[in-house]
N, CA, C and O of each residue as an XYZ file, in Angstrom:
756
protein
N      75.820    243.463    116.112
C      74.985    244.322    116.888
C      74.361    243.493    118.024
O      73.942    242.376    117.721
N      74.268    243.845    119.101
C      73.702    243.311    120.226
C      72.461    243.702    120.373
O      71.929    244.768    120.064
N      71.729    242.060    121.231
C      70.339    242.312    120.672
C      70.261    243.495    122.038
O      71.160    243.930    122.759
N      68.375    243.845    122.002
C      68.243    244.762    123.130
C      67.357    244.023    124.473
O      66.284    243.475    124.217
N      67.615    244.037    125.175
C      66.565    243.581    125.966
C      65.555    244.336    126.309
O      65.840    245.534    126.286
N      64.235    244.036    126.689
C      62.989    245.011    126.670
C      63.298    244.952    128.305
O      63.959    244.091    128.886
N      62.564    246.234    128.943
C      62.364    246.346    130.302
C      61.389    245.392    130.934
O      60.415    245.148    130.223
N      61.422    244.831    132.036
C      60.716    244.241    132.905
C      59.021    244.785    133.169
O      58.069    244.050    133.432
N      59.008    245.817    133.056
C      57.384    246.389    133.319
C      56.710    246.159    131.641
O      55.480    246.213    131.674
N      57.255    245.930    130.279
C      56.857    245.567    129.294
C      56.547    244.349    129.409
O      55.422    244.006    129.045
N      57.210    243.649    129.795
C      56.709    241.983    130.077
C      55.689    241.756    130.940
O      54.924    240.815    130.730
N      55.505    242.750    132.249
C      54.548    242.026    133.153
C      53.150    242.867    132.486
O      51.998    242.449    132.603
N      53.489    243.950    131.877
C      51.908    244.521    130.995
C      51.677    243.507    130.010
O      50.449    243.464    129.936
N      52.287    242.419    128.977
C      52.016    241.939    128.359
C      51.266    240.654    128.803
O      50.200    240.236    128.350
N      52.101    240.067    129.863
C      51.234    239.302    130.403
C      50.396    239.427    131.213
O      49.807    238.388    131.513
N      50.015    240.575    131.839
C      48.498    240.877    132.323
C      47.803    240.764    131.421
O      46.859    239.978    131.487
N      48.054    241.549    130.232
C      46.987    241.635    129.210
C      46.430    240.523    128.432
O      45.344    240.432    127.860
N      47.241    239.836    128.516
C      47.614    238.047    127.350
C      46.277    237.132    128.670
O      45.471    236.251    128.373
N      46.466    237.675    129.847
C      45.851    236.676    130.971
C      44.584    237.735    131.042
O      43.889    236.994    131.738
N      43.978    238.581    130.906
C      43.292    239.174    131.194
C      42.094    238.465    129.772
O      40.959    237.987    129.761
N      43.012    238.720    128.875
C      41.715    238.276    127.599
C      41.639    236.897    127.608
O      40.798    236.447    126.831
N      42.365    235.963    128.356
C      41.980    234.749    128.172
C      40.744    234.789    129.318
O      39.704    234.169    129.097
N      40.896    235.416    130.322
C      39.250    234.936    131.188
C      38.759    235.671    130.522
O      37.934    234.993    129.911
N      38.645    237.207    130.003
C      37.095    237.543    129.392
C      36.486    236.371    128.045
O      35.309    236.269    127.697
N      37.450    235.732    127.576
C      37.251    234.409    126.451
C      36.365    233.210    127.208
O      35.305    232.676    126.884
N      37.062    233.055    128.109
C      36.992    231.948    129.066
C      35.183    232.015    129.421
O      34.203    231.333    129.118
N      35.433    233.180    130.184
C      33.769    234.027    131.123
C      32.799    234.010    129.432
O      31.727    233.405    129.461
N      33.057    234.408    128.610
C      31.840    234.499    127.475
C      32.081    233.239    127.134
O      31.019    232.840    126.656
N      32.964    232.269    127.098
C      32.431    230.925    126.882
C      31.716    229.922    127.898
O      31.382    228.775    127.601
N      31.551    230.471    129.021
C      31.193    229.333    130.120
C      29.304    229.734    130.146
O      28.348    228.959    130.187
N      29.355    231.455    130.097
C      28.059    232.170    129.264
C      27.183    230.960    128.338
O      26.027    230.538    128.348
N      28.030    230.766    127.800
C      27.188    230.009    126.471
C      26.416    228.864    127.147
O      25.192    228.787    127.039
N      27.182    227.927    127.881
C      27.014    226.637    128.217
C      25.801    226.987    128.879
O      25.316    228.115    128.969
N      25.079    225.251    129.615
C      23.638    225.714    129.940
C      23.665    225.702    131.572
O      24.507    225.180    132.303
N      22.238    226.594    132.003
C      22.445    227.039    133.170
C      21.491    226.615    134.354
O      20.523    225.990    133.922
N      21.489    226.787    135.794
C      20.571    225.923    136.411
C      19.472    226.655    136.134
O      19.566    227.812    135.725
N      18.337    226.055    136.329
C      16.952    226.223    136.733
C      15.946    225.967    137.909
O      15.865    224.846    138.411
N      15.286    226.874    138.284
C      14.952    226.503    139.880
C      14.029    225.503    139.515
O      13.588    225.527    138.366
N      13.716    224.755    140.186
C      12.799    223.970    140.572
C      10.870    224.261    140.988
O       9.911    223.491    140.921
N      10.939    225.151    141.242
C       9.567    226.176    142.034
C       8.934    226.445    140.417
O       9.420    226.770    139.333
N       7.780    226.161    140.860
C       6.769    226.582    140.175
C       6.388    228.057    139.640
O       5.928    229.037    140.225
N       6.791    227.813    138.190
C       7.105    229.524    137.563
C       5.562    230.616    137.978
O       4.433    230.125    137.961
N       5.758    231.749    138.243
C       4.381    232.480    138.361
C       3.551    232.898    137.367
O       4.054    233.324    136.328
N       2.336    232.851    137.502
C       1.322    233.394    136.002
C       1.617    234.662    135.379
O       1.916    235.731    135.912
N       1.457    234.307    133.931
C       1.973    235.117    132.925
C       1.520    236.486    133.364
O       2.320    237.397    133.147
N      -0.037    236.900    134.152
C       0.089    238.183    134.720
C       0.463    238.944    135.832
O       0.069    240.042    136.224
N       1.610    237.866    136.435
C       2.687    237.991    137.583
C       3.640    238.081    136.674
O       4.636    238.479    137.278
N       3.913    237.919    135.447
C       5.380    238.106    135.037
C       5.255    239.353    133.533
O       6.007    239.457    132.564
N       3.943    240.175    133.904
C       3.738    241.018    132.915
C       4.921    241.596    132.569
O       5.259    241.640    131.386
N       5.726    242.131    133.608
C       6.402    243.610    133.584
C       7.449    242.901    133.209
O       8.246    243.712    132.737
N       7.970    241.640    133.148
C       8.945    241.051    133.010
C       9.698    241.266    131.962
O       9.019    241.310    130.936
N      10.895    241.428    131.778
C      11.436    241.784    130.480
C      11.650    240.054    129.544
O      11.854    239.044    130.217
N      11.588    240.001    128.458
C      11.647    239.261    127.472
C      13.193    238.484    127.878
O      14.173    239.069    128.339
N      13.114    237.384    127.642
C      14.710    236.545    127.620
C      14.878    235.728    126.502
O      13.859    235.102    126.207
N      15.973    235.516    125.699
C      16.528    234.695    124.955
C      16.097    233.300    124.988
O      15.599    232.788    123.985
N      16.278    232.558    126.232
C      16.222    231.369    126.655
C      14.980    230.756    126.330
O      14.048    231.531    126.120
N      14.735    229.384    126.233
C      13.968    228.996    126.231
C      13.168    229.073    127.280
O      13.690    229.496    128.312
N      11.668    228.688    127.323
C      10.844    228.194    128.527
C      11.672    226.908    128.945
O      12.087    225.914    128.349
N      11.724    227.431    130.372
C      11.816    225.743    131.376
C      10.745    225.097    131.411
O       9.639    225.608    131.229
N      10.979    223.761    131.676
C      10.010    222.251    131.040
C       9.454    222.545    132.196
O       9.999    222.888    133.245
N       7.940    222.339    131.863
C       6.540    222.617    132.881
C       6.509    221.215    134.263
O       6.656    219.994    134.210
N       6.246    222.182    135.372
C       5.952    221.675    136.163
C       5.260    220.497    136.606
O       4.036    220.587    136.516
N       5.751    219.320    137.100
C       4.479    217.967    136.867
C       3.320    218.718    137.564
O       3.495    219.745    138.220
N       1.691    217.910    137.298
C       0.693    218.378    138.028
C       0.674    217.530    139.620
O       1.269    216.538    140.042
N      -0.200    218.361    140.139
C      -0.352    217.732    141.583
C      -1.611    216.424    140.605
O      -2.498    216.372    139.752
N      -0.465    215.259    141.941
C      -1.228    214.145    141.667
C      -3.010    214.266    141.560
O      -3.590    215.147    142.194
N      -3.717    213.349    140.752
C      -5.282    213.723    140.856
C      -5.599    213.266    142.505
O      -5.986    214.071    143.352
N      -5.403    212.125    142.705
C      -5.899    210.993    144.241
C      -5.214    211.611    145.204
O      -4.532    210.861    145.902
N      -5.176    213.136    145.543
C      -3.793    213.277    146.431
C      -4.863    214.573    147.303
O      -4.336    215.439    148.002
N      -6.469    214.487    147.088
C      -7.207    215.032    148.288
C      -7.612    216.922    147.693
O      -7.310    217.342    146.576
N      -8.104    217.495    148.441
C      -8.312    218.740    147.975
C      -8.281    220.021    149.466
O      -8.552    219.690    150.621
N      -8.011    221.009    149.170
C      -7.627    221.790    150.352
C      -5.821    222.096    150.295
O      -4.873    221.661    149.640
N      -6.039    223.121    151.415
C      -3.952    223.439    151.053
C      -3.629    222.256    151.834
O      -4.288    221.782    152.760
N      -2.548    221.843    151.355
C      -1.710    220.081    152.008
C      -0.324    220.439    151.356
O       0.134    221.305    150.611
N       0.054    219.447    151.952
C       1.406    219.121    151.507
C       1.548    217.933    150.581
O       1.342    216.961    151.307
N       1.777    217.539    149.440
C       1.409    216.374    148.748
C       2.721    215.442    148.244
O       3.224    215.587    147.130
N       3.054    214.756    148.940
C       4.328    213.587    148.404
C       4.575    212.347    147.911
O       4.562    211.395    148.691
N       4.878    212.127    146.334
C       4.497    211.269    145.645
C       5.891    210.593    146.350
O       6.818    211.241    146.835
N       5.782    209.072    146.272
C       6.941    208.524    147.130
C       7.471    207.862    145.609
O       8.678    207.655    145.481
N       6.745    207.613    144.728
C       7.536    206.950    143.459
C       8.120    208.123    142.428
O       9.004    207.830    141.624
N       7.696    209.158    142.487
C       8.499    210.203    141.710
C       9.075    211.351    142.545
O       9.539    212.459    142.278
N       8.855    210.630    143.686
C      10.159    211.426    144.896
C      10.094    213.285    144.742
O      11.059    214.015    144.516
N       8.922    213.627    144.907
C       8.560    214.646    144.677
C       7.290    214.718    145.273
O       6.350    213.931    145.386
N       7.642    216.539    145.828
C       6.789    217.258    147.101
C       5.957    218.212    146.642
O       6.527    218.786    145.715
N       4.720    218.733    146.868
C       4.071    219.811    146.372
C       3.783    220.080    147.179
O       3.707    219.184    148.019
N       3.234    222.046    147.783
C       2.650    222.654    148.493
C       1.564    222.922    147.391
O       1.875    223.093    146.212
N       0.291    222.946    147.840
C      -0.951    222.924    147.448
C      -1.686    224.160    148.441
O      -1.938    223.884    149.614
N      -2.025    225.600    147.859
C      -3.019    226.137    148.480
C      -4.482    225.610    148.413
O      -4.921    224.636    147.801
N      -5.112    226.505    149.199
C      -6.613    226.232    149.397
C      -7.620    225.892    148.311
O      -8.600    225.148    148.289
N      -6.932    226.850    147.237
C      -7.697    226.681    145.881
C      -7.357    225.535    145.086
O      -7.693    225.347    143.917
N      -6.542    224.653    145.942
C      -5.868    223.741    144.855
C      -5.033    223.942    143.732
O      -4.968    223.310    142.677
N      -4.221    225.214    144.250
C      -3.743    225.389    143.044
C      -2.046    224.955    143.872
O      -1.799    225.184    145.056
N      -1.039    224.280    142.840
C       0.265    224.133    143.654
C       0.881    225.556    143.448
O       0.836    226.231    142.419
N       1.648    225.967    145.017
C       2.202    226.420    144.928
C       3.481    226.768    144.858
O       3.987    227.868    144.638
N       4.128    225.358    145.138
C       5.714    225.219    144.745
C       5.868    223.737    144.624
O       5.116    223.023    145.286
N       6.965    223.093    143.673
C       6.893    221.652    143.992
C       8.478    221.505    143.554
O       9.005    222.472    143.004
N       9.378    220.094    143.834
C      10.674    220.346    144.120
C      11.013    218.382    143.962
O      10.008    217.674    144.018
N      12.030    217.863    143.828
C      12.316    216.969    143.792
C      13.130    217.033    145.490
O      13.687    218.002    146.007
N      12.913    215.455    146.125
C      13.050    215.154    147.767
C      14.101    214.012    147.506
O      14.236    213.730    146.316
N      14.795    213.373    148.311
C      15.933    212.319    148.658
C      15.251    211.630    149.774
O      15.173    212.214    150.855
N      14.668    210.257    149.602
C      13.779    210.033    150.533
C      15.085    209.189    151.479
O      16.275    209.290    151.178
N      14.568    208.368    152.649
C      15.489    207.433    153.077
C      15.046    206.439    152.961
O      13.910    206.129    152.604
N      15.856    205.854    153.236
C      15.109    203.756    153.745
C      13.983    203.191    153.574
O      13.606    202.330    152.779
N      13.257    204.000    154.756
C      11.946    203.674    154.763
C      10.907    204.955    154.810
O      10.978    205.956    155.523
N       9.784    204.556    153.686
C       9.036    205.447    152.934
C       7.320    205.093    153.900
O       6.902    204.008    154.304
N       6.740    206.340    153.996
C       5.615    206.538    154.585
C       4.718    205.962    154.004
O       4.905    205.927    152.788
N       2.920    205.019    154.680
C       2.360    204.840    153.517
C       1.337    205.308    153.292
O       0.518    205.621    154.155
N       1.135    205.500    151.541
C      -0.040    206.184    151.205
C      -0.866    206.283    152.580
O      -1.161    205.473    153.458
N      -1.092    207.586    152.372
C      -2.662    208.140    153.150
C      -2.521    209.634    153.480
O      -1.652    210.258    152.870
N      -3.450    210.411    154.577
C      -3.392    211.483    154.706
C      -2.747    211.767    156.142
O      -2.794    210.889    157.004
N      -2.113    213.070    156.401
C      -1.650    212.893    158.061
C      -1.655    214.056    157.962
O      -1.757    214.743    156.946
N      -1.505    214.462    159.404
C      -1.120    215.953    159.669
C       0.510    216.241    160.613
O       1.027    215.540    161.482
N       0.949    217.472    160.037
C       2.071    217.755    160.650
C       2.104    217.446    162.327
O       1.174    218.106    162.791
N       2.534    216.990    163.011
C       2.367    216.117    164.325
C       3.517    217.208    165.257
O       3.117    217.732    166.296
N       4.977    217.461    164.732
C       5.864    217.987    165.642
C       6.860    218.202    164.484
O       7.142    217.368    163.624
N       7.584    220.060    164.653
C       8.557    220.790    164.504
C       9.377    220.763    165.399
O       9.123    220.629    166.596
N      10.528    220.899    164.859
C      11.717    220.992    165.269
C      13.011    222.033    164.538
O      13.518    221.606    163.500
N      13.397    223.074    164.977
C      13.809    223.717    163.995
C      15.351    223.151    163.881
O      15.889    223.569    162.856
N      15.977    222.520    164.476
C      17.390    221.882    164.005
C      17.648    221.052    164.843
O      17.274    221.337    165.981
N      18.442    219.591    164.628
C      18.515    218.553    164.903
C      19.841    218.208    164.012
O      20.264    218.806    163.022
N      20.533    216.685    164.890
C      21.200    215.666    164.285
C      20.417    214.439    163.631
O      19.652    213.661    164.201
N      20.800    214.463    162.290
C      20.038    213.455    162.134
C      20.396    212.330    162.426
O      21.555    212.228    162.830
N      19.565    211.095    162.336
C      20.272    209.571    162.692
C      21.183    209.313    161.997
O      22.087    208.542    162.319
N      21.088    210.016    160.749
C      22.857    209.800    159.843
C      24.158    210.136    160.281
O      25.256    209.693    159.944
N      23.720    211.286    161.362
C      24.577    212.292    161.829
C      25.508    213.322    161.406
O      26.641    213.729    161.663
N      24.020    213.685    160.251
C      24.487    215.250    159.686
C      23.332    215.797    160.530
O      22.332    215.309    161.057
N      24.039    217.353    160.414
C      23.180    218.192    160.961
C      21.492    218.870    159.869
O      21.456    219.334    158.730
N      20.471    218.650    160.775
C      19.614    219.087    159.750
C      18.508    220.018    160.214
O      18.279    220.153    161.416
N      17.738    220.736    159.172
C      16.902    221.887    160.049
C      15.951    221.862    159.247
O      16.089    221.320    158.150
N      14.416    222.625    159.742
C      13.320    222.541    159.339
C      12.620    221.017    159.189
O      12.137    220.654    158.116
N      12.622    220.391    160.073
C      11.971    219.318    160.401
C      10.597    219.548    161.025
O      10.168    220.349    161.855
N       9.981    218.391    160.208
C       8.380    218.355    159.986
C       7.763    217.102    160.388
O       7.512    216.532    159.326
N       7.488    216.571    161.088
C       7.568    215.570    161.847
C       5.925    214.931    161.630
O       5.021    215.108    162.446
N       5.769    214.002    160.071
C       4.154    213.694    160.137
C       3.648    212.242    160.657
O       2.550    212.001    161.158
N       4.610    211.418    160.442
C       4.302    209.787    160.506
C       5.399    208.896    160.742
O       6.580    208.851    160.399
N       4.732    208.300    161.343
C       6.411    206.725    161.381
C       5.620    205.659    160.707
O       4.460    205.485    160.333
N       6.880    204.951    160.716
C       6.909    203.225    160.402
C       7.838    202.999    160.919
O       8.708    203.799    161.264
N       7.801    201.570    161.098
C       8.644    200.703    161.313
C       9.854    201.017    162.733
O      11.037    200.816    163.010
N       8.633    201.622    163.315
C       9.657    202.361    164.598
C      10.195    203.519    164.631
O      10.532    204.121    165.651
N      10.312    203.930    163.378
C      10.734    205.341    162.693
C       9.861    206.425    162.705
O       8.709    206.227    162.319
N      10.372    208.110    163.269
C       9.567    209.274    162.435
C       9.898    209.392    161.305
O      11.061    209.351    160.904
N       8.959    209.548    160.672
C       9.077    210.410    159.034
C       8.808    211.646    159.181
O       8.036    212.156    159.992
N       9.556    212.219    158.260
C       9.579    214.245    158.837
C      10.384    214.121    157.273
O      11.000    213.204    156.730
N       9.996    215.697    156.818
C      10.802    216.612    155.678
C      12.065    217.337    156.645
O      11.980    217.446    157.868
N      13.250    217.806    155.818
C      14.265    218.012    156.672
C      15.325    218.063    155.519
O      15.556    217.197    154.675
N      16.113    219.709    155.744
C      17.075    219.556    154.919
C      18.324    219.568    156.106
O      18.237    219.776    157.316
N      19.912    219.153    154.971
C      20.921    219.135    155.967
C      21.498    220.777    156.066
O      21.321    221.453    155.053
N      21.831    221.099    156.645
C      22.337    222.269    156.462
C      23.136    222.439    156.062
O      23.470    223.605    156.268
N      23.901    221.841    155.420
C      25.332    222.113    154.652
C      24.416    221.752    153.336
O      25.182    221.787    152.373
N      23.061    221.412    152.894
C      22.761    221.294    151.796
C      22.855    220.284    150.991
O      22.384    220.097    149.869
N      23.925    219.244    152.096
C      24.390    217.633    151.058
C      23.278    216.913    151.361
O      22.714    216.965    152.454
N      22.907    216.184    150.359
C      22.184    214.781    150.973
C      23.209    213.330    150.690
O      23.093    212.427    149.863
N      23.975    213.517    151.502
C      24.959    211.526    151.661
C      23.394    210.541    151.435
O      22.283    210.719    151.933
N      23.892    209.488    150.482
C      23.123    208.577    150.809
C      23.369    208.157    152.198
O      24.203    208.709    152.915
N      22.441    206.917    152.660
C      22.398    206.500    153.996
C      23.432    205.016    154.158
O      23.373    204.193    153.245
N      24.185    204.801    155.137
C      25.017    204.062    155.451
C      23.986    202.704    155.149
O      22.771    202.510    155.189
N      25.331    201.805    154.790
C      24.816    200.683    154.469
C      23.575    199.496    154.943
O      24.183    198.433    154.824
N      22.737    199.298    155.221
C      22.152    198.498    156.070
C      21.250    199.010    157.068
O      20.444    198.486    157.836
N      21.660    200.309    156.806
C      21.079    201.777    157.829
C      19.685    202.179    157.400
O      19.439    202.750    156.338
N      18.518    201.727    158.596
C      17.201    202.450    158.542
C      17.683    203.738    158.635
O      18.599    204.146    159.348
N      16.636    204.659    157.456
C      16.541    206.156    157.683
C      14.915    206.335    157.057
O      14.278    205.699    156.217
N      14.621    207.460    157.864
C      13.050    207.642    157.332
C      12.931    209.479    156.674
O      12.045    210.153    156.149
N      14.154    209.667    157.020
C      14.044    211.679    156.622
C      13.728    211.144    155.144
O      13.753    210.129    154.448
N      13.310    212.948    155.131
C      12.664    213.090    153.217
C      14.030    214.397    153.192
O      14.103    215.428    153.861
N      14.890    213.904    152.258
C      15.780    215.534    152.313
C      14.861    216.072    150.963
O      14.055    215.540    150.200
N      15.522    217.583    151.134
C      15.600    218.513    150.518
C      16.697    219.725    150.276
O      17.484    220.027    151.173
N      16.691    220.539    148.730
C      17.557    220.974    148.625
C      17.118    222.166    149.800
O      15.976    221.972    150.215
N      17.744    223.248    150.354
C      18.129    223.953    151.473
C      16.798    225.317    151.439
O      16.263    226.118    152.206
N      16.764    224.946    150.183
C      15.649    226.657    149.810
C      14.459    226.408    149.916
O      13.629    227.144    150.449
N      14.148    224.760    149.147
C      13.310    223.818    149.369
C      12.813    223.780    151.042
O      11.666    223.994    151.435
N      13.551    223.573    151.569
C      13.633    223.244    152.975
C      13.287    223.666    154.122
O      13.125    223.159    155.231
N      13.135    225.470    153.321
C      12.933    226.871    153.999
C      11.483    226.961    153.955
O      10.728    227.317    154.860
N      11.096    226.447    152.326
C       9.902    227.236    151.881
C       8.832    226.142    152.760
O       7.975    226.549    153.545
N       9.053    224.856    152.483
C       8.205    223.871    152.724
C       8.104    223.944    154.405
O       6.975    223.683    154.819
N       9.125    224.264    155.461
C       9.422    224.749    156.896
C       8.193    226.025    156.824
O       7.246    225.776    157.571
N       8.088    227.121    156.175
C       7.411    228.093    156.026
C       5.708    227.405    155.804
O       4.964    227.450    156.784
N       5.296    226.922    154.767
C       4.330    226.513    154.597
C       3.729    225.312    155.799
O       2.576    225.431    156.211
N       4.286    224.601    156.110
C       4.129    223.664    157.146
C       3.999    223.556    158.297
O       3.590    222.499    158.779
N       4.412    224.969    159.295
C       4.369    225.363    160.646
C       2.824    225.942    160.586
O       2.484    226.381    161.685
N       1.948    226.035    159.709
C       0.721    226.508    159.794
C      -0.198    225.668    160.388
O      -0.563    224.616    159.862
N      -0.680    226.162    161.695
C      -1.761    224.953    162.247
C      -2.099    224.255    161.304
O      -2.202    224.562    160.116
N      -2.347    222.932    162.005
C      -3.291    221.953    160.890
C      -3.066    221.371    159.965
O      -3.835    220.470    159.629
N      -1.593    221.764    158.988
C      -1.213    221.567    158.016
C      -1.263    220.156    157.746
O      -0.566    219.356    158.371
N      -2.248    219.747    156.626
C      -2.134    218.351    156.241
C      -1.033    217.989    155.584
O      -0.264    218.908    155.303
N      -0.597    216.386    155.101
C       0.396    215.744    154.449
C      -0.252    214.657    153.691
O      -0.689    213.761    154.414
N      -0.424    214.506    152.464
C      -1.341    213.443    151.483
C       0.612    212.688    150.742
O       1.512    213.330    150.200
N       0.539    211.122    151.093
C       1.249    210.567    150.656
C       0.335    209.969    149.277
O      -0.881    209.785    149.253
N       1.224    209.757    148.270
C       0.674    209.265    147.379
C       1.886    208.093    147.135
O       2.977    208.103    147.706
N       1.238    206.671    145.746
C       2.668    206.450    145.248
C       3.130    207.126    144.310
O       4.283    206.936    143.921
């Protein structure tokens, strides 16, 4: 007896279907694994009344704004834990974010935002935007500034750089908070 051969449209339904349940397998296993977390300072529990309940754990609490780092809304940047806080009036932070400093680091004290720039090349020669322009050294401005493609390259070998990067959202918010007359900048270490 001769075998039968099955039709061609039986085979390509089987393997749709055979490939179809391996990504819904695939998609509920990648589910499982763990997921990002923003960075920004979560809102008070009676900002998140209406909120529906989640599985997940709490994300690990926000560091505090340094104590020695002044009082009033500022901008506050610890240069040894490479991390930025916006600080309202009440002293309370209102967002804080890990920074990619360069080369050369600003020193402790207080300053005020000096000159914006909304996009620029940087001396690295990536393109970067929301530049905040508070202090130099060493011949250098120091300014906050993300790249716009979002990378931070370390800096070429041997290469003074004084930018503070940030991730891109980071970059927006702290651009937002910082164009406000007056806006102070408290370096800390």
């Amino acid at each position: 007896m001769a075998a039968r051969l099955l039709p061609s449209w039986v085979w390509v339904t089987g393997l749709t279907a055979g490939a179809t349940v391996a990504v819904v397998f695939l998609a509920v296993q990648a589910d499982k694994g763990p997921h990002p977390t923003a960075a920004a300072v979560r809102p008070s529990a009676s900002a998140s009344a209406g909120a529906h309940p989640s599985a997940s754990p709490a994300p690990a609490k926000a560091p505090d704004v340094p104590a020695a780092s002044g009082t009033g809304r500022r901008i506050v940047y610890s240069v040894g834990a490479r991390r930025v806080w916006t600080v309202d009036a009440s002293d309370k932070a209102t967002r804080t974010f890990t920074v990619w400093p360069g080369t050369v680091s600003p020193d402790p004290g207080t300053y005020t935002i000096s000159k914006t720039l909304a996009s620029t090349t940087g001396s690295d020669g990536v393109q970067i935007e929301h530049i905040l322009y508070f202090a130099s050294k060493s011949g250098l401005s120091v300014a906050f500034s993300n790249a716009v493609d979002g990378s931070s390259p370390p800096p070429a070998a041997g290469k003074q750089t004084s930018g503070i990067r940030m991730r891109t959202a980071d970059g927006a918010a702290l651009w937002t908070f910082g164009t406000e007359p007056d806006t102070k900048v408290t370096v800390v270490k």
